[in-house]
C-alpha positions in Angstrom: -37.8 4.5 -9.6 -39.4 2.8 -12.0 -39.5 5.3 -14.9 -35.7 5.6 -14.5 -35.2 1.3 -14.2 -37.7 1.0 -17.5 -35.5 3.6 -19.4 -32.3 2.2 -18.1 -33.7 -1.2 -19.9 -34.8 0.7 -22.8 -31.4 1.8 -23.5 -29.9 -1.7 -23.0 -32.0 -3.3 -25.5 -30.7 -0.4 -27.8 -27.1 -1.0 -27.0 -27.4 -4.8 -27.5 -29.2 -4.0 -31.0 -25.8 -2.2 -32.1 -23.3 -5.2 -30.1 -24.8 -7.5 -32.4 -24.8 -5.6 -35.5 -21.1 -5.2 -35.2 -18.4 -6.2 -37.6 -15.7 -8.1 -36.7 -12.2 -8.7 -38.7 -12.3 -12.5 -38.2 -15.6 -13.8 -39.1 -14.0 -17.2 -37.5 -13.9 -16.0 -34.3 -17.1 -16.2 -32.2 -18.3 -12.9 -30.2 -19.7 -15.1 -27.3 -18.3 -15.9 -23.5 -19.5 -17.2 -20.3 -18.3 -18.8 -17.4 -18.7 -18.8 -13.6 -17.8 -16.5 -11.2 -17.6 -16.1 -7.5 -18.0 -12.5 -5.3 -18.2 -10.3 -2.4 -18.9 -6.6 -1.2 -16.1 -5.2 0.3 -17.3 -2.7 3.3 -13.7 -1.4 3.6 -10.8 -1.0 1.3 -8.3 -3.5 1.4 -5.8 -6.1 0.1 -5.3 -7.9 3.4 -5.7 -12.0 3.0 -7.5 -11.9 6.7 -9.5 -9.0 6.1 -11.2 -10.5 2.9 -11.7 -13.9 4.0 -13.5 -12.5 7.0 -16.0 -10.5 4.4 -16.0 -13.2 2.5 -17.4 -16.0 5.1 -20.3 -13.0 6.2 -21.2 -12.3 2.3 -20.4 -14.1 -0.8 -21.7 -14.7 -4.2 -21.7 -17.7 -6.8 -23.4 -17.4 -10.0 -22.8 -17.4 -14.4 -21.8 -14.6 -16.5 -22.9 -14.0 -20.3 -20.8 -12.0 -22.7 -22.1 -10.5 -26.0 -19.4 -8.3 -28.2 -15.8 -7.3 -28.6 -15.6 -4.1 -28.4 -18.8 -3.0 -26.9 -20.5 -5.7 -25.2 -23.9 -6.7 -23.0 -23.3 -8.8 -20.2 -26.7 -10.7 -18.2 -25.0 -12.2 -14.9 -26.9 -14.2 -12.5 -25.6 -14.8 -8.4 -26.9 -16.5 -5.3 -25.9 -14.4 -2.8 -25.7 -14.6 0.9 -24.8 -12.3 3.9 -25.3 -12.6 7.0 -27.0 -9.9 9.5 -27.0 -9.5 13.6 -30.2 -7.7 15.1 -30.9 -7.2 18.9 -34.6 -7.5 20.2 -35.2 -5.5 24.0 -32.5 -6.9 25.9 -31.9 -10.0 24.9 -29.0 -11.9 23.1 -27.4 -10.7 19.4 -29.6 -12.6 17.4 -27.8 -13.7 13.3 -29.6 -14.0 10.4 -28.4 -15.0 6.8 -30.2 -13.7 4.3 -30.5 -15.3 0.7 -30.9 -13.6 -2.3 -30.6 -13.7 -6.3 -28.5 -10.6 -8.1 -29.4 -10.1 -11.5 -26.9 -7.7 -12.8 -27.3 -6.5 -16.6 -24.3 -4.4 -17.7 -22.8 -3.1 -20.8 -19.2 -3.1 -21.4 -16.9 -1.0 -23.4 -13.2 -2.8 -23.9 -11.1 0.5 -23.6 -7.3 -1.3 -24.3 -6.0 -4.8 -25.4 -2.6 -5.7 -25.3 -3.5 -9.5 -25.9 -2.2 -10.5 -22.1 -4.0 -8.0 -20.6 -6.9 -5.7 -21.3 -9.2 -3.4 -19.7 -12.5 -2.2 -19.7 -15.5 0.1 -18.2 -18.8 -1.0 -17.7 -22.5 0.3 -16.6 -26.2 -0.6 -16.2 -28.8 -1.8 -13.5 -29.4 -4.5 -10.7 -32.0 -6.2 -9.2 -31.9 -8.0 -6.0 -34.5 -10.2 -5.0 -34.8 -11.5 -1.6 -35.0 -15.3 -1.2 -35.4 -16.3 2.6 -33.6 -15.8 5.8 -32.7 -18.1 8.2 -33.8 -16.3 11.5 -36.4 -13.8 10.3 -37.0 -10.9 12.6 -40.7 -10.6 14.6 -43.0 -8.1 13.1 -40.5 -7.1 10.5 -41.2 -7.5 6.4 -38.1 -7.3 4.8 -38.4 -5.6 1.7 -38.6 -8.1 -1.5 -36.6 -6.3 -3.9 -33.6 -3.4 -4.5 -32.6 -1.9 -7.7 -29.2 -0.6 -8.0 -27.1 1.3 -10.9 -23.4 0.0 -11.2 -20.8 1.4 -12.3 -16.8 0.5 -12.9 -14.3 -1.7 -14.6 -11.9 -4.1 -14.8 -9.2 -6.6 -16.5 -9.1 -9.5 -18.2 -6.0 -11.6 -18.0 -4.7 -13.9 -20.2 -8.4 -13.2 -22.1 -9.6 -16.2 -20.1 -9.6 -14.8 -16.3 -11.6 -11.6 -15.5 -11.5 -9.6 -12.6 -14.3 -6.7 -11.7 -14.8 -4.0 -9.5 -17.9 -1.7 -9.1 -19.9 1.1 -7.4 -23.8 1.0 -7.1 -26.0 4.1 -6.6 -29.5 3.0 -5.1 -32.6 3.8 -7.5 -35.0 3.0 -4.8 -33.6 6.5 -3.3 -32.8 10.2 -4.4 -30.2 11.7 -6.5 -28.4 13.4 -3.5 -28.7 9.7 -1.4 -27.0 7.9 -4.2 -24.2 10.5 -4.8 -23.7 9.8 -0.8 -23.5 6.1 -1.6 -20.8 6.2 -4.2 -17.7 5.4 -1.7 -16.2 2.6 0.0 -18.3 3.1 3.7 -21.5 1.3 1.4 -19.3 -1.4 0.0 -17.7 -2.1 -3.6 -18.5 -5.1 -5.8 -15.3 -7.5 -6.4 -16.3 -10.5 -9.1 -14.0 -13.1 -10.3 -14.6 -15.1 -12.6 -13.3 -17.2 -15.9 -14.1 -16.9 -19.4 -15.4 -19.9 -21.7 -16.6 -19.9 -25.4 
């Protein structure tokens, strides 16, 4: 897991050596966003108001995005993020647990069609999760203190200021055939929105 996170890195650092060697028509205009932006991981797929807002109050995430490049770009995001967990000990009571975290995505970008309202794009690369604290931790239990993922998908930007994502993640903390089996919506999909600054 490591080998494959330290390569993944490797070929970042590569890709952000070329997004800031490249050449852009209008010196004037600078090749640098960020902004906030808010999140959740959908479990099931859906558009339903109710449905989100209940995902939403169990797992959310609030953090700041950086954006390097035009064309192809690097993007560093950083979230707090929360969900909440319900465990059961012999036969007593449900017991719930949120559990606090920090989300260090770094992904690289590749703006695929701009029609000046609208324009879309496809983007890649790892995350780290990194656990924080709980508020009921469970007895005799040591929850694991960091996840790396690989994410995968795309999105829009609207109006060039408002940006919407969606992604997959594949685990690197388990084997090929286990994150193959992760890539659908049962293991939940990354929704970030967020708005653009320069």
């Amino acid at each position: 897991m490591k080998k494959n996170l330290i390569l993944v890195l490797f070929a970042l650092l590569l890709i952000s050596g070329s997004v800031s060697s490249q050449n852009d028509d209008s010196k004037s205009k600078r090749n640098f966003w960020f902004g906030p932006k808010i999140g959740l991981d959908l479990a099931t797929p859906t558009i339903d108001q109710n449905s989100i807002k209940t995902q939403f109050d169990s797992n959310s995430q609030f953090g700041i995005f950086f954006q390097f490049g035009r064309v192809l770009y690097l993007q560093p995001e950083f979230y707090y993020a929360t969900h909440k967990e319900t465990y059961s000990v012999s036969s007593a009571a449900p017991i719930e647990t949120k559990v606090n975290t920090v989300k260090v995505p770094v992904m690289v970008g590749l703006r695929l069609l701009n029609l000046g309202i609208i324009s879309a794009h496809v983007m890649a690369g790892p995350q780290g999760s990194f656990f924080l604290n709980e508020s009921n931790p469970l007895p005799y239990f040591t929850r694991q203190k960091s996840n790396f993922d690989l994410q995968f998908g795309g999105g829009v930007d609207v109006l060039g200021f408002v940006t919407l994502d969606v992604r997959y993640s594949a685990n690197l903390n388990n084997s090929v055939d286990a994150n193959m089996q992760q890539l659908n919506w049962k293991n939940a999909v990354n929704v970030t929105l967020g708005i653009k600054f320069r």
